[in-house]
N, C-alpha and C positions, 0 to 999 in steps of 0.2 A: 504493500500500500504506500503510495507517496503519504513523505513523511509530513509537510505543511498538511495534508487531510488528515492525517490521525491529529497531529495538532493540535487541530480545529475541534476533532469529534472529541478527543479529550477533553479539551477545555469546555465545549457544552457537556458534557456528561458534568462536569467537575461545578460549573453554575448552576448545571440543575439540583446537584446535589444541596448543594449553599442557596436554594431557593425553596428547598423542602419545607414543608410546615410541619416540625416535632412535637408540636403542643399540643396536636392532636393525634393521636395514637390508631390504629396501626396507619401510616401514612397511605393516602390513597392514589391509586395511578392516575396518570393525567385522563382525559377523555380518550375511548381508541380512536382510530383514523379510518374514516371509512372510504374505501375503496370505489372506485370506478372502471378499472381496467379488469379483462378478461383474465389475461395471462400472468400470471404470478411473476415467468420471469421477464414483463417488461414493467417492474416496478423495485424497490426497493426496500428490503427487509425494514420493519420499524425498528428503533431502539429498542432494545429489551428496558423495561422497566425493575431498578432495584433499588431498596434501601441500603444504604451504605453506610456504616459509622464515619462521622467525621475524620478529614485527613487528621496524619498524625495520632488520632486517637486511642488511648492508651490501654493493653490488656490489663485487666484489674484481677486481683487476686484479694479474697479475704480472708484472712486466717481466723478461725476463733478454736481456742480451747478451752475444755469447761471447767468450772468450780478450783479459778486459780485467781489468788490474791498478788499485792501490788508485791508483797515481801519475799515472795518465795525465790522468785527464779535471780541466777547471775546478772543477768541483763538488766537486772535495778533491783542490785546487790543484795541480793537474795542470797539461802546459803547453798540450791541446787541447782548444778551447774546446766546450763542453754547456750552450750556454744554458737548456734543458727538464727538466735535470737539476737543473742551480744552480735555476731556479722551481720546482721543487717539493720543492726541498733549504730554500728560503727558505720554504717554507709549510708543512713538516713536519719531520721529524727524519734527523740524519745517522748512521748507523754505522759507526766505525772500527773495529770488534773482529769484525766478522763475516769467516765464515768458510766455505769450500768444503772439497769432497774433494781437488780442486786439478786434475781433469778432470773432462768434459764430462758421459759419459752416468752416472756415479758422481755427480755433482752434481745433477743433474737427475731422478734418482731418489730421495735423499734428501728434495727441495724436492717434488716433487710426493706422495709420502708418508707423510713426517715421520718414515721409518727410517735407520736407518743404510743407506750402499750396501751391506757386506754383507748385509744381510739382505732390499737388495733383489738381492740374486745377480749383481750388480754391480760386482765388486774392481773392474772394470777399466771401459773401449770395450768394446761390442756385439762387437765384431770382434773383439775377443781371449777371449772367453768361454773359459773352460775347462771340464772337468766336474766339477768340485771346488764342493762348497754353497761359497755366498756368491759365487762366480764362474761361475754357470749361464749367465748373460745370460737366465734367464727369470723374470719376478716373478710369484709364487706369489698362490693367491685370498685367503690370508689377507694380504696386504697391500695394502688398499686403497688406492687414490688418492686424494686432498681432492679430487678432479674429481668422482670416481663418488659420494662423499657429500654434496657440496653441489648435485648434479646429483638424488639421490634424496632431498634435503631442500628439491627445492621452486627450485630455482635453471636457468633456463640455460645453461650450458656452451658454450665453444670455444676451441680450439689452434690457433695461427698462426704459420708458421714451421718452425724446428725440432724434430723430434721425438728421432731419436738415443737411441730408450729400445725397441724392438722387439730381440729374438733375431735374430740374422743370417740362421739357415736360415728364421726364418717372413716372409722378404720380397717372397715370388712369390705370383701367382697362385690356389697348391693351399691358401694361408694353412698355419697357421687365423690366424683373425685378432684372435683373443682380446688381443694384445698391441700392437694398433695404436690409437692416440688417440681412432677413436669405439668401441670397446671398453673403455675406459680412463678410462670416467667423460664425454667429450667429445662432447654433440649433434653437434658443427660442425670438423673439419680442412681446412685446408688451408694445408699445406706439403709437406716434402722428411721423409722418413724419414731416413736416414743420418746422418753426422756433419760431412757438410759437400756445400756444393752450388756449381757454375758461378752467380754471380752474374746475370749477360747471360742464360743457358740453364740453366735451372735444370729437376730432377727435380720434377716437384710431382705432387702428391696432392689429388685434393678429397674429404674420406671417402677411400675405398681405391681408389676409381678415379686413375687417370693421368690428367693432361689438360696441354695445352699451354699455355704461356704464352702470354698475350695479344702479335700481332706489331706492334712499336712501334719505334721507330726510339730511343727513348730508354729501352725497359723495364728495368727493375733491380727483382731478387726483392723486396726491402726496401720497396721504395713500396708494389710490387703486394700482399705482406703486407699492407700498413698498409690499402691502400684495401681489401681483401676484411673485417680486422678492423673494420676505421668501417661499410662498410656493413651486416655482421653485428647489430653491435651498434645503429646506429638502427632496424635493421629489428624487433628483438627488443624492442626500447622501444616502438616504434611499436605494437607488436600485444598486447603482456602488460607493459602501465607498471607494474605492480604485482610484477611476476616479476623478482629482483634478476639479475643475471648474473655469471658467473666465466669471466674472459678471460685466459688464458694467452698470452704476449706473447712469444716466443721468437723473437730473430733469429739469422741465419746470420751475422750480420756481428758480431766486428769479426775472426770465424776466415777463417782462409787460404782461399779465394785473398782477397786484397783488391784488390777488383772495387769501382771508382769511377770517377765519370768527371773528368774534368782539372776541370769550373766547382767542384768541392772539394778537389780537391789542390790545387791550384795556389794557394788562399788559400794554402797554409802556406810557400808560395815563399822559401826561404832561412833560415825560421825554425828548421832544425835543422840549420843547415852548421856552428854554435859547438860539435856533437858529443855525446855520450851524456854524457860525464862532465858537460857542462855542463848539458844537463838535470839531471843528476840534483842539482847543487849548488843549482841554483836552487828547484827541486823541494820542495828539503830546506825552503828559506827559506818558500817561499808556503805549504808545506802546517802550516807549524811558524805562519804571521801566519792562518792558515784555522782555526786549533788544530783540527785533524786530526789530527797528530800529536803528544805532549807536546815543550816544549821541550826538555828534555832528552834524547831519542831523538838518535843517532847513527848515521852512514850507513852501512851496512852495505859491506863492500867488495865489489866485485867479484869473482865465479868466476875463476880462474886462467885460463881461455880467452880471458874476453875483453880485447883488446886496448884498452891505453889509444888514446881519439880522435888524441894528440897525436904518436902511435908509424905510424900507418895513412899509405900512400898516398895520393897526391891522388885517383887514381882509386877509391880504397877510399870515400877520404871525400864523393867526387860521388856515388858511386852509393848509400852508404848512408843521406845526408841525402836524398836523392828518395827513398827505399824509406819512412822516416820522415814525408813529407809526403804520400806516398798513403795510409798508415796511420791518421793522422791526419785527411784528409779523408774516409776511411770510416768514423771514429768519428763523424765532427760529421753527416756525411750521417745516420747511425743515428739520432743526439738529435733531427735535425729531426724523419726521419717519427715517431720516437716522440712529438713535442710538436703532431703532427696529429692523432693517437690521442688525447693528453690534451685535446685542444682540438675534440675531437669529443664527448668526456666531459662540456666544461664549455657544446655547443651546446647538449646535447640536455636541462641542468641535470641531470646525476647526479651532477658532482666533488665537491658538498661530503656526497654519501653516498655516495662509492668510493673504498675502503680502495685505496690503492694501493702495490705493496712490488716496490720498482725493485731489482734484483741488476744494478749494473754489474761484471758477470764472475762465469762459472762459475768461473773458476780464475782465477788470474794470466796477463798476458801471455804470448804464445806466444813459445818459443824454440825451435821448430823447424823452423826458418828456418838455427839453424846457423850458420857462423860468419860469411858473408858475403851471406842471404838466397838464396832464389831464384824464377827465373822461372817454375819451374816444383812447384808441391808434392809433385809426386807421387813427384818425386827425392830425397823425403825416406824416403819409405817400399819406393823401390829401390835402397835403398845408393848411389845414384850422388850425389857432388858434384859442385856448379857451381862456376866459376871465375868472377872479374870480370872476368877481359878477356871472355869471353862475354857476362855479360850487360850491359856497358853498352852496347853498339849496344842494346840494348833498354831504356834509359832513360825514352826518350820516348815508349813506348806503358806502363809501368809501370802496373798495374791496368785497362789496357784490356782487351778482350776476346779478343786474341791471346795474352793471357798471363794466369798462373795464380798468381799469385808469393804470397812470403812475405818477412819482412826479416830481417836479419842480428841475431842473438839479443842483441848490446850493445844494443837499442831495446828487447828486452823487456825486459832488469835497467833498464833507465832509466826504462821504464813502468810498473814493480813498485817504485817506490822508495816506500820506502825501505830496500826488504830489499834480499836477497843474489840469492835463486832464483827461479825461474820457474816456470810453466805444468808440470806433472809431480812437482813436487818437493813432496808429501804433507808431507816433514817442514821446512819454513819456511814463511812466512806472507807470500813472493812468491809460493808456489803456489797458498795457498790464500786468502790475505787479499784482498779485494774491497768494492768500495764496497757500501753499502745505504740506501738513502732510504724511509722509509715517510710517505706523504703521506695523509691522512686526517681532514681539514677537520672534522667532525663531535665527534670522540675525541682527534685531538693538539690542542694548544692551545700548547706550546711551540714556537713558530715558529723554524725556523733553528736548532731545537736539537742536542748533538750528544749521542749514546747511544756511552759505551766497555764498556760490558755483554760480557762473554765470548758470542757467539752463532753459531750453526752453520744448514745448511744447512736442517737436519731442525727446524730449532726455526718455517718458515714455518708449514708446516702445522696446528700446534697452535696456533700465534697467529691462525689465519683462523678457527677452530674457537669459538675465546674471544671473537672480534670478533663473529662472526655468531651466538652464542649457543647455539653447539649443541654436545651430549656429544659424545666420543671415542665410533664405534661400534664393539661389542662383537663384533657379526655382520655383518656385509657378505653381503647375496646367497648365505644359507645356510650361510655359511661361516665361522665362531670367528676373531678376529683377533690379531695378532702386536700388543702394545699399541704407541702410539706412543712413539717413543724421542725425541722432540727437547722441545724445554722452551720456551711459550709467552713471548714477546717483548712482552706486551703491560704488562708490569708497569712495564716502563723507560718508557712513554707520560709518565707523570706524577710520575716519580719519578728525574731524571739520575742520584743518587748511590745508587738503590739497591742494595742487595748482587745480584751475580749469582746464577743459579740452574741455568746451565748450565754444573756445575762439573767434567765429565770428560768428557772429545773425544779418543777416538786417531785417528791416522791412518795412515791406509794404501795405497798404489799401485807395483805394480811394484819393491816392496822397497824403495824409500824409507818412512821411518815413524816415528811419532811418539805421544807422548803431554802431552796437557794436562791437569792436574789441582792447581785450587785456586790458578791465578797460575803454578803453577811450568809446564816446557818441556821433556821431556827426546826428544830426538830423534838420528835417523842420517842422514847422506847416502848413499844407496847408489850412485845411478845421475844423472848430467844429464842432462837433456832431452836432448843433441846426440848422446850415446852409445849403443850399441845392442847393445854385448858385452863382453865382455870384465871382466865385474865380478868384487868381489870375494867371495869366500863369505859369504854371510849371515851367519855365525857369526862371521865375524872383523871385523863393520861394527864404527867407532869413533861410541859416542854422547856426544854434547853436553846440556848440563843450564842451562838458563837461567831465570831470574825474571821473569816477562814484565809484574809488576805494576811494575814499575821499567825496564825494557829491552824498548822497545816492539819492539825492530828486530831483536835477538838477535844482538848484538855481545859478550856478557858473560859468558862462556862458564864456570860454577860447576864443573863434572866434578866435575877434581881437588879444590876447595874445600870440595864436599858429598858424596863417592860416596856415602854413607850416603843420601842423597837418589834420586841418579839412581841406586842400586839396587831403591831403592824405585818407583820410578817404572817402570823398564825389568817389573816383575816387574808391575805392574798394567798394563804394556802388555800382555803375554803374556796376564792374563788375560781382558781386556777381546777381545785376538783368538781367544783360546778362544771367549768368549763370541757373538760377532757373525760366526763363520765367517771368519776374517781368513787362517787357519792351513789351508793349508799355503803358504804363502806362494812366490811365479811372481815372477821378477824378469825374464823375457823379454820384448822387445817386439814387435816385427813379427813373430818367427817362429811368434806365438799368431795371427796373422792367417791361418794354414794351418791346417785344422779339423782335419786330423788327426795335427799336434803336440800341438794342443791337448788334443784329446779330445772338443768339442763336438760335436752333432749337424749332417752333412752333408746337403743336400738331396740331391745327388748319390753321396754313400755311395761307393760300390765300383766304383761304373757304369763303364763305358770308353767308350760308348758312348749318343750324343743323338740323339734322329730330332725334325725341328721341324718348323713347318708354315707357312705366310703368313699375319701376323696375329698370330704370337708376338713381344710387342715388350715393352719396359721389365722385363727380365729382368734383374737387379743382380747382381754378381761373385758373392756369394758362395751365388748359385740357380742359378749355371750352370755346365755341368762347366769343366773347371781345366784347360787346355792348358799353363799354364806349366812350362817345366822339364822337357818331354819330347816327344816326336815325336807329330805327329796329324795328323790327316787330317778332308778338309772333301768331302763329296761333296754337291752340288747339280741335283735333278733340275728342269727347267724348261722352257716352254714360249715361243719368244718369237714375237711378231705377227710381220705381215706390212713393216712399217715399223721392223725389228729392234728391241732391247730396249735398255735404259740406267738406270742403280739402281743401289742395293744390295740384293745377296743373301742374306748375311749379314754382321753386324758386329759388334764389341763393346770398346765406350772411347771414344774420343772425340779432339779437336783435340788433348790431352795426353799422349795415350799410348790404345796399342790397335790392331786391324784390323779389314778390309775383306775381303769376297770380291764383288767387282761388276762390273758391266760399263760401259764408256765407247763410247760411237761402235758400239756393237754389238759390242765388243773384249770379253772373259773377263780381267778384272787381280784382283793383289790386291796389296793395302800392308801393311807392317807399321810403325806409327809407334810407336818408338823413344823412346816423353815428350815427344813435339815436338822432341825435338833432332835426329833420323835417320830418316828412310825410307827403306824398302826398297820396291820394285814392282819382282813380276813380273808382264807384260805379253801378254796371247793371239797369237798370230799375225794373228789376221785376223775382222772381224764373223763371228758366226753365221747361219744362213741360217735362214729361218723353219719353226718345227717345234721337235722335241721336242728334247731337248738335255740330255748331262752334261756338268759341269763337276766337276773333281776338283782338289783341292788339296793336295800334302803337304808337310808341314816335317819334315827327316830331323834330330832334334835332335845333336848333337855331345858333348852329356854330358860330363861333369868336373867337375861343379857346374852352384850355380844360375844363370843370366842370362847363358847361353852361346850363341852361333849355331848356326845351322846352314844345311843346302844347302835348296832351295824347288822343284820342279815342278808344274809350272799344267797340266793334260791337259784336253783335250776329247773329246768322242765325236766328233766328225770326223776325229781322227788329230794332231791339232797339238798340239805339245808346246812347252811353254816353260819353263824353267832358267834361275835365280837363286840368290843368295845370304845371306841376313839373318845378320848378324854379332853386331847385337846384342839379348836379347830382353829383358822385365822379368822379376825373378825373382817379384816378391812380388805385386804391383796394380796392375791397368790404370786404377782409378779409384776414386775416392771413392763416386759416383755415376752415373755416366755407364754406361750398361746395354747388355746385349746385346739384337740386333733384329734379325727375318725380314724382310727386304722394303723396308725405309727405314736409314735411321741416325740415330737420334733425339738431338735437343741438339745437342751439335758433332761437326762430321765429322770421321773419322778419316782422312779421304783430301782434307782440303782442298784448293783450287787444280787440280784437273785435269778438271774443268767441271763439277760441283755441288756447290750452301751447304745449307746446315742445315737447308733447309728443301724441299730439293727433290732426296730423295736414293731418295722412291720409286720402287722398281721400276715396270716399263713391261709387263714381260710375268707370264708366270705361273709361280707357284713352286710345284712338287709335292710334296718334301720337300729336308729340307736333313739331311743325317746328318753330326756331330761323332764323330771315333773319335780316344781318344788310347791312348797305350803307356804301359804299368804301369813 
């Protein structure tokens, strides 16, 4: 082609691009051309019509890992080491001022839409949804995602990981699927929906399908993440070099369980036997020579629970310095595969044009672990405590695959230093304060620099919007949008001491809450992370008033000095939760995990009654009817061969909690496991003989409350009866993720050790239906 004509056609392709209307979403073709001539080829092919991201436009990457505070990592001087974080902390910009909702699916709604969680109908966890605006658990069309708009601007898309942002009832099957991550702006998923997944057996999605983790003798979610993100993204280079991408980076780590294997614990071997307070003194020193911190910041004290190091047991303090080196070994594990993904960036040469905006931590470190960790997490959200004489015979498998564990809440205030609170606590800056690194070779030029700018969760999205060059849109996909509430980040690039612009941030979770406005602080405590009742009336919370341009840590408590102040303050809180649906304000926790406390929408409704079929598998708690806390009944019609049967029948939960209706040896049993700490099995009399076959199951519950026993008989259609007793049941949750299933037991068995693994628990014969009946 003569070259002045490409030229030319370049340069119109190139204005017509710089003439597109972005503000309204998906952009529309021009008019077609309508023709006159007979013969095709005495005329001239039209322009293909495409959207294009802006020249130069940047590929974007987001990192987030979860339930990690501002204290932990090296990278601002923390005491476990992040080498990938400190290099890209050395070659771009640090943030000490940045800021969360102080949990998981409220943070991660903000960061992907640039709203407040209210308003993305998010007070709270997916799982505690209510039906009060601003706590739907469903985000509405008028708030778009930065996924869905740089996806219809000409970009690539994919989510890796965690997602933790779907409605609880829309997690089966019947969808819809409107609210799943390739719905959500995202070509490309694969991870785990929920809010936390088995490390070793993980729930995974690819798109909306189920599919199994690859079987490896060494697999771990987090690699397998990483290698599906590397090969995604050279694949996408390789075929559209020209086509930028946005890679949403989401680990499951560094949340409960923490699942590692000993070649990273075990580096930290002894390095936390000197105990939480010593962390936190030395903490104080390195993050203060890191200037992280101002020097003048003071350490905030300890919550009255937790226990000074030097007050603890020997066995207190063995078992909670190991709980502290697997902790830590699954952070540095995290930094690795994350610095395989940047080193994937810089094979394929895209690093020095990808924007990259690391969030170490959705919130602060977790403390709900409680006062002395456990082996099990799920005993967090069944009111049951653990004891340390239990769990130290379990020491030395600590983050392995038989256990589920979490640590003793002194390591999260130590991993949150230099605050007070933790992971849940909306109103201090351990729940919501978190590192932030934005690396971006091209645009930053202040290398190793550090940014103390006022910044929030919701202010990601408007900064990716200013980087890549494209409006706020007006219209999404027919739809008028809700404007974006956060405040671009991009001004601090070149400017350390400029004035802030994100100058009022309330907070809100679970009745703790807060307000920021102009340096000042004024906040309440309502609730701890470890506590789960018994609080005090909203109306009589005591709030605190702090200057945070002077008192990074919020030791300095004005009240009494200013009430004229925190009056004023407390009364722009109100309205600010006027405004953003904050009101009516739910200080409940777990017991919003019952859909019909809450109010939200039940897949299950009213039903008493489930008829299943073979083939019905990865069915998650809160899509299947609810046995808990009342009497029901399990009736299973089947067929088995000639060489009797062996499986499961039905199941639902997993290694940690949950049951089994199956057969062993040709035997009719079921288990009831008790969190991993108790099982019950009742046991058939004798194999079945080949033919048609019922198997009947009933649990006579005992009522008095929740999480109470009761008696068990196993009946068959050949006459054999068998009687048991289950003493203890869960009141609240059999699992985070671990799902009900017709036919196998998928992930981890809930009947391990009495001759099939996780992987070999399909049924042998044939299942005709399975009916679930429980009592009102």
């Amino acid at each position: 082609m003569n070259t002045l004509l490409l030229m030319f056609l370049m340069t119109g392709i190139t204005k017509a691009q710089e003439n597109l209307n972005r503000e309204v979403l998906p952009v529309l073709p021009p008019p077609t051309k309508k023709y006159q001539e007979l013969d095709a080829r005495n005329t001239t092919p039209p322009e293909r019509f495409e959207v294009k991201a802006p020249k130069e436009a940047p590929n974007v990457v987001v990192i987030l890992i979860d339930d990690l505070g501002l204290g932990a990592t090296s990278a601002f001087g923390g005491p476990i080491n992040t080498p990938t974080m400190e290099s890209l902390a050395q070659g771009g910009l640090r943030y000490n001022n940045f800021n969360t909702t102080s949990l998981c699916s409220p943070t991660r709604m903000a960061i992907k839409t640039g709203r407040n969680h209210h308003t993305c109908n998010t007070g709270s966890i997916m799982e505690t949804s209510t039906a009060y605006p601003g706590n739907t658990g469903a985000l509405t069309p008028d708030v778009a995602p930065i996924a869905e708009t740089l996806r219809l601007n000409g970009y690539s898309t994919a989510a890796f990981g965690k997602w933790h942002e779907t409605a609880a009832w829309e997690t089966s099957i019947s969808g819809p699927y409107d609210r799943w991550p390739t719905r959500q702006g995202f070509d490309k998923f694969y991870g785990f929906i929920g809010g936390e997944t088995d490390q070793y057996a993980p729930l995974i999605f690819d798109g909306t399908k189920k599919v199994n983790p690859p079987k490896t003798d060494d697999y771990h979610f987090t690699t397998d993440m990483t290698d599906q993100a590397i090969n995604w993204m050279k694949a996408q280079q390789s075929l559209t070099p020209d086509k930028p991408f946005f890679v949403y980076f989401s680990t499951g780590a560094v949340h409960a369980p923490h699942h590692v294997k000993k070649e990273w614990s075990d580096k930290y071997k002894g390095k936390f036997d000197k105990g939480w307070d010593a962390v936190r003194d030395q903490s104080m020193k390195d993050m203060k020579a890191e200037g992280v911190i101002p020097e003048n910041t003071k350490l905030g004290p300890k919550p009255e629970d937790i226990k000074d190091w030097k007050a603890l047991s020997d066995d207190e303090r063995k078992l909670f310095a190991r709980q502290a080196e697997v902790f830590a070994g699954f952070v540095e594990m995290t930094d690795y595969e994350i610095g395989r993904l940047v080193d994937a960036i810089e094979e394929i040469g895209e690093l020095e044009n990808t924007l990259i905006v690391f969030v170490a931590g959705d919130n602060g470190t977790s403390a709900e672990g409680g006062m002395v960790g456990m082996y099990n997490e799920m005993t967090y959200f069944n009111f049951v405590e653990e004891k340390v004489e239990d769990l130290l015979p379990l020491i030395d498998d600590w983050g392995m695959p038989n256990t589920f564990p979490h640590m003793a809440a002194g390591w999260a205030v130590a991993f949150d230093t230099p605050f007070t609170w933790t992971k849940q606590i909306a109103s201090d800056f351990g729940g919501t304060r978190t590192g932030m690194i934005v690396h971006y070779p091209e645009k930053v030029k202040d290398k190793n620099g550090i940014r103390s700018q006022f910044t929030y969760a919701t202010d990601i999205a408007p900064t990716i919007l200013e980087l890549a060059d494209l409006p706020e849109p007006k219209v999404v996909n027919g739809v008028p949008q809700t404007p974006i509430e956060g405040t671009s980040f991009a001004y601090t690039f070149d400017h350390p001491d400029a004035a802030e612009r994100h100058n009022t941030q309330y907070f809100e979770l679970f009745g703790n809450r807060a307000i920021y406005h102009d340096g000042w602080f004024a906040r309440t405590i309502h609730r701890a992370p470890w506590e789960m009742n018994g609080f005090p009336p909203l109306e009589d919370d005591k709030w605190d008033l702090y200057y945070v341009k002077d008192d990074f840590s919020l030791t300095n408590n004005l009240a009494k000095k200013h009430p004229e102040k925190l009056k004023e303050l407390q009364d722009l809180f109100m309205a600010e939760a006027e405004k953003y649906n904050v009101l009516p304000i739910d200080d409940r926790v777990v017991e919003r995990t019952n859909a019909a406390i809450a109010g939200r929408p039940d897949l299950m409704g009213d039903r008493t009654e489930l008829k299943l079929y073979e083939g019905m598998e990865g069915m998650m708690e809160n899509t299947f009817i609810n046995i808990k806390n009342r009497s029901f009944s399990i009736e299973a019609k089947i067929d088995v061969p000639k060489d009797g049967a062996n499986g499961v029948i039905l199941s639902q939960g997993g290694r940690f909690g949950g049951w089994s209706l199956y057969m062993k040896d040709g035997v009719p049993m079921f288990t009831y496991n008790f969190l991993g700490l108790e099982k019950y099995v009742i046991k058939g009399k004798k194999p079945l003989k080949e033919g048609e076959a019922t198997i009947n199951f009933q649990f006579d519950y005992d009522g008095g409350g929740n999480g109470k026993g009761g008696d068990a008989t196993l009946s068959v259609s050949d006459g054999t009866k068998s009687k048991g007793r289950i003493d203890r049941t869960q009141p609240n949750m059999f699992s985070a993720d671990e799902t009900a299933d017709v036919g196998l037991d998928n992930q981890t068995p809930v009947a391990e050790g009495i001759g099939y693994g996780p992987y070999e628990t399909k049924f042998t014969g044939k299942i005709d239906q399975v009916v679930v009946k429980i009592s009102k």
